[in-house]
N, C-alpha and C positions, 0 to 999 in steps of 0.2 A: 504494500500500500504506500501509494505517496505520500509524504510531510510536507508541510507548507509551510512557511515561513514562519507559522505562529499557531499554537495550539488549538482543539478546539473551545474552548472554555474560553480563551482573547476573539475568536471569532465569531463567539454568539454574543459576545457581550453587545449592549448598546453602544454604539458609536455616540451618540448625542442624548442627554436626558436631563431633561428641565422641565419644572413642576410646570404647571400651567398657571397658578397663580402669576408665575415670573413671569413665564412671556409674552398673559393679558397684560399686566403693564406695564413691561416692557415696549408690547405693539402699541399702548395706548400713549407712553410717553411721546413717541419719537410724532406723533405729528402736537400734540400739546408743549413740547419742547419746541419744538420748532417755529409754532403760527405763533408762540412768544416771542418769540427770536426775533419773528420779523416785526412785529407790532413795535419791540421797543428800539430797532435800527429806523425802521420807518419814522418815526414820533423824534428819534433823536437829530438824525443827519438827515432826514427827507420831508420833514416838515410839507413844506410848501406847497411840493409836488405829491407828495400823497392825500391832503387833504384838500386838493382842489376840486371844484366843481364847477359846472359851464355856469350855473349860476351867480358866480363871485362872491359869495356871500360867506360869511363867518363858518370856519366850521372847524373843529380843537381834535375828530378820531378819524383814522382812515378807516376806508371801508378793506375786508380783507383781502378783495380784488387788488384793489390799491396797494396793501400793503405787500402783498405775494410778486409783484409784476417789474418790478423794479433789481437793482444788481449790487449786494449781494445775497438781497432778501429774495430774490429768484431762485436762487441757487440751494439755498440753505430750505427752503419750501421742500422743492422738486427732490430732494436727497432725503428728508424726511418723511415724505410719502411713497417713494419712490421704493423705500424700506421697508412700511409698515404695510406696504399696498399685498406682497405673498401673504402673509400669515393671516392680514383679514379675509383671504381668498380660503385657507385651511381654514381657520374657524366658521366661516360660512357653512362649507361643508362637513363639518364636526358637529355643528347645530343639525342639519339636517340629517343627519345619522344617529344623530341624540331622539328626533322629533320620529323618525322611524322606528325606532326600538320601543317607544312609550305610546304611540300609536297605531300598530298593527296592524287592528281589527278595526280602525277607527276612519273610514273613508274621506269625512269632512275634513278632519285633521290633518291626513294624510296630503290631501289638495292640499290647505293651506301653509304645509311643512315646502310642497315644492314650489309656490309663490314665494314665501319667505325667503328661499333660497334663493329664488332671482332678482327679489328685489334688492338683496345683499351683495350679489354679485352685478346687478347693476349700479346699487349707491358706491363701491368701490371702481368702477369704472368712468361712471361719472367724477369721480373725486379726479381722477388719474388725468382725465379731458380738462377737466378744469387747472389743473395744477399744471400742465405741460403744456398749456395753450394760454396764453395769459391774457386778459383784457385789452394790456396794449398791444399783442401781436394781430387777434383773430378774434373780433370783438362776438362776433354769433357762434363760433365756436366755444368759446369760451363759455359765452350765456346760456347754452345749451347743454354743457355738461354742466351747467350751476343747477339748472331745471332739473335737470337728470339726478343728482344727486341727492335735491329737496326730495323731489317727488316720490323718488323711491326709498329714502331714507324715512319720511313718515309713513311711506304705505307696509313697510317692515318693520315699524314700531309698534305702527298698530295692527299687524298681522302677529307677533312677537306677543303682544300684550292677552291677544285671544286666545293662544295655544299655551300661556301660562296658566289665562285664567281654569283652563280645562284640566292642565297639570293640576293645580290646586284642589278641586274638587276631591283628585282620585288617590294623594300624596299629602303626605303629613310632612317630609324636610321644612324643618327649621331654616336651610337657609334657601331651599327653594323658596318658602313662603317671603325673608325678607326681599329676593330677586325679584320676586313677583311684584311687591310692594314698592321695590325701587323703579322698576322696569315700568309701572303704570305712572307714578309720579315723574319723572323723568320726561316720559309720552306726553304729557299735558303738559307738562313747562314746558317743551319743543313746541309743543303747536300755538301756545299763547306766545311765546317768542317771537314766533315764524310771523304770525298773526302783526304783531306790534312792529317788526320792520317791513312788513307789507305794508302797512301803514304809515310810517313814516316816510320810507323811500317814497311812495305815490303822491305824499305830504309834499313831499321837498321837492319832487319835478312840477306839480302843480300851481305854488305858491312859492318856490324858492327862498323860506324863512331862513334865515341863519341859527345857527346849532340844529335845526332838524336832521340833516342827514347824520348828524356826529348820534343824533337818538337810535338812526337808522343802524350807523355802525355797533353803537352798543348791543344792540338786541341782536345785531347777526353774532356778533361774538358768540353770545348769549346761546342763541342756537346749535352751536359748533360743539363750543365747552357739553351741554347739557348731550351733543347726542356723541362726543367723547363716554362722556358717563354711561348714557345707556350702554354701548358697548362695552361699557367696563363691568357691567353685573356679569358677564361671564368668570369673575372671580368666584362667582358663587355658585354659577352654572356646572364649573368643571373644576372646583376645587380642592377632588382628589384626587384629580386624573393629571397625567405625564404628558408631556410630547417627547415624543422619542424618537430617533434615528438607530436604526439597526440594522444588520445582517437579516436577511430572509433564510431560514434554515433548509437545509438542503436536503434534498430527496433521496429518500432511502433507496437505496440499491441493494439486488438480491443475486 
């Protein structure tokens, strides 16, 4: 029989093993480290030009278009997303093989596990458009992966919110139940968010008040942060589960 360079016991072992607590936030740091990043570069040396608007008028926050589209707040964006964009593509499909195993027999469920699915894999996609396209290069580009990203980012909050509340029913976890709790509060501050800079932005191209659009900006923040967070109850989701890289074990020979 041949040797290989290393036993069997080194070649089953895991190559990679990290709790998944770590690499939720992990993946959730690198774009919340980052839209920082840019917000206090933009606010410090770019002033002027990130907080302008056709309207001329007073405005003290940029918008995060604004604040992403610029150099070396571009860069530092596009490298943070660019990073967390795999692993939210792997937890997409973790959730969905979470949502198949607890739902079987459950046909409605089932539909709304592989909705959830693409709306996850569409709001990371959309992120991807918007982040690589930036408002000053590819203005309808740009505003089409912003769409993309809203749109499917609440339609999987609230697809998310419905298949919890059915876990709940059928499951006593303690921290399923606070997941569930965080996951629904989270949902409604996003849409009242979402809400208040659709309203302000409509505000400020209307009437071009000064400080409106910086209200504007606020509440997009607002939005971002909040559906960071929802993504982050997968702390609770899979907080005794691994990610792991491994050897596939080899097939027995007779």
């Amino acid at each position: 029989m041949l040797q290989g360079p290393y036993g069997s016991l080194d070649r089953d072992r895991p190559l990679i093993r990290l709790p998944f607590t770590s690499f939720a936030v992990g993946t959730v740091l690198l774009p919340l480290t980052g839209l920082i990043a840019c917000l206090f570069i933009s606010l410090v040396y770019h002033f002027e030009d990130a907080t302008f608007t056709h309207c001329h008028v007073s405005n003290y926050l940029p918008s995060i278009s604004a604040a992403i589209s610029r150099v070396p707040e571009r860069y530092i964006w596009r490298c943070c997303i660019g990073l967390h964009s795999a692993p939210r593509y792997l937890v997409a499909i973790a959730y969905f093989n979470f949502y198949w195993g607890r739902f079987t027999n459950r046909l409605p469920e089932l539909v709304l596990s592989g909705l959830a699915l693409l709306c996850s894999l569409a709001e990371n996609t959309g992120l991807l458009l918007l982040t690589y396209v930036s408002s000053t290069e590819t203005y309808n580009l740009h505003k089409n992966g912003f769409i993309v990203f809203i749109a499917s980012s609440l339609l999987h909050m609230l697809i998310t919110c419905r298949l919890w509340q059915v876990i709940r029913r059928h499951y006593v976890n303690p921290e399923e139940m606070t997941s569930y709790r965080w996951k629904v509060r989270l949902f409604l501050f996003n849409v009242s968010c979402c809400l208040a800079a659709a309203y302000f932005f409509r505000r400020h191209n209307k009437y071009c008040e000064a400080g409106v659009y910086t209200l504007f900006a606020f509440f997009e923040y607002l939005v971002v942060f909040s559906n960071m967070a929802f993504h982050m109850t997968a702390f609770w989701d899979f907080g005794s589960k691994e990610v792991m890289v491994a050897t596939p074990p080899e097939d027995k020979r007779y």
